[in-house]
N, C-alpha and C positions, 0 to 999 in steps of 0.2 A: 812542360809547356801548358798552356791553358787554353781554352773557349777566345780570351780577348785575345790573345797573341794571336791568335791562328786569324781570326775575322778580322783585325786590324792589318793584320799582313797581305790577304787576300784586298781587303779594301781597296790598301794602296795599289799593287799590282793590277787591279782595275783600273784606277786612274789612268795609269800608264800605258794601260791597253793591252796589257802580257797576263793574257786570258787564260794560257794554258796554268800558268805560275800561280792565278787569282784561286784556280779552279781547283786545285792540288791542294791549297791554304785553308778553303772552304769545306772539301771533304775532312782535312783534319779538325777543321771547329765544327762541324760536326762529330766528330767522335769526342767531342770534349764537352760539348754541350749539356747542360745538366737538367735549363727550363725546354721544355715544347717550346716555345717560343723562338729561342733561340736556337734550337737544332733545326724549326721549319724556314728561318731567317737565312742559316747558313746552305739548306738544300734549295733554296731557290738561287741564292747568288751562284750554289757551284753548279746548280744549271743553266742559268745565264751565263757565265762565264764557258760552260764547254760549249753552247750553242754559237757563242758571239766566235769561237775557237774553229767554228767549221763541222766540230764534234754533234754528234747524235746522239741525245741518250733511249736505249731501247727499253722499251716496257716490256716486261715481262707479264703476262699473264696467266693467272694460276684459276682454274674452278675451284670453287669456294663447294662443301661440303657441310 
């Protein structure tokens, strides 16, 4: 599969309102993603998609050294 499959499929499943499904889509075109651009395109939809889900996503914070 590829970057577009994945963000075309999430797309759709937005549309539809099946956020958990959009969100699932999203993290795989991020692992496929190959510009910045489009890996920072796909982690903001699949965090709108977990939030619009109910979902929380927690930040992890780490001290910098």
């Amino acid at each position: 599969m590829s970057f577009i499959h994945y963000a075309t499929s999430a797309a759709i499943a937005e549309r539809k309102e099946l956020f958990v499904e959009a969100h699932k889509n999203w993290l795989d075109a991020v692992r496929f993603a190959r510009k910045d651009v489009n890996r920072r395109w796909a982690e903001c939809g699949a965090d709108y998609c977990l939030k619009s889900s109910g979902g929380r996503r927690v930040q992890v914070h780490s001290p910098t050294i």
